[in-house]
N, C-alpha and C positions, 0 to 999 in steps of 0.2 A: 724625253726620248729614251727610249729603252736599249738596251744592247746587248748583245747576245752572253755573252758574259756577267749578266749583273747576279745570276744566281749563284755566283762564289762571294759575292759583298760579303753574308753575314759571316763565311771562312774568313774572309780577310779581317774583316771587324775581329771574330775573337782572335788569331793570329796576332795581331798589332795587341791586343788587351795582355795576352800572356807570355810576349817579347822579352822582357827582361828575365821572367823567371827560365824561359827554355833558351837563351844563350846561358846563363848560371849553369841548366840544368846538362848544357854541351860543355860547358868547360869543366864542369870535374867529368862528365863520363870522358873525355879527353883524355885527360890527365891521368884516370884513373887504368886507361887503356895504356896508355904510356907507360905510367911506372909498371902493370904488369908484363910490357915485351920488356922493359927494364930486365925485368926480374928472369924471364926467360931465357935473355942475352946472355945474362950472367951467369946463370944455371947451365946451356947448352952454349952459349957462344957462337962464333960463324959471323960471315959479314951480311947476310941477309936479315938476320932480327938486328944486327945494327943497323941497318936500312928503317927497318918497318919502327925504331925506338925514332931515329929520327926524324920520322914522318909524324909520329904520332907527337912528338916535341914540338915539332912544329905547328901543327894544328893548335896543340894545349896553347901556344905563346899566341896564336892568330885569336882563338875565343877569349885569352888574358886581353888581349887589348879591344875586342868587341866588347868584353865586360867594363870593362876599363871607361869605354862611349858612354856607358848609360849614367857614370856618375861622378865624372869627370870633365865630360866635352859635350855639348849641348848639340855639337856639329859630329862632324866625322872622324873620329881621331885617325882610325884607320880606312884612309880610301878606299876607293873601288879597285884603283889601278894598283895599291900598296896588298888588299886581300888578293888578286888574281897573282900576285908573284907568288905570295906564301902558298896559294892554290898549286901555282907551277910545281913549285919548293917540293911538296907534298907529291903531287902527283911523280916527280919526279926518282924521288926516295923508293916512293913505291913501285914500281918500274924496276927499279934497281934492284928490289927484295926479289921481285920476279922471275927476272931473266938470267942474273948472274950468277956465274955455274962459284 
């Protein structure tokens, strides 16, 4: 039986084949995003790039422990319900960089 959807298979086949290299390849551009509003914080200051440093912290710590899954825990180190906080976390941060004068 066919369904209407089957013609993303071979996406998702390669998607699953290059899994570990593109969370790797998220947690340094992460990280890397990080330490640059680091750097901006510190240069200009203000509580908005502290916002936007700890959004991007957080994100880096959420891809550390997805990378963490692949060679660590054969399960889910970090759950669904544990990535949607740090999701919140994040979303939230950023918000904050946004709106507050």
């Amino acid at each position: 039986m066919e369904y209407f959807w089957d013609f993303l298979r071979p996406l998702t086949d390669f998607a699953a084949a290059i899994d570990p290299y593109a969370k790797i390849f998220v947690l340094l551009l992460a990280f890397g995003i990080f330490i640059v509003s680091l750097l901006a914080y510190r240069k200009a200051g203000g509580k908005k790039l502290l916002f936007v440093c700890a959004a991007f912290f957080l994100f880096s710590i959420k891809w550390l422990f997805q990378v963490f899954d692949i060679f660590l825990s054969p399960g889910n180190f970090l759950g669904d319900s544990s990535q949607t906080i740090f999701e919140l976390l994040i979303l939230v941060f950023l918000f904050l960089a946004i709106f507050r004068k």
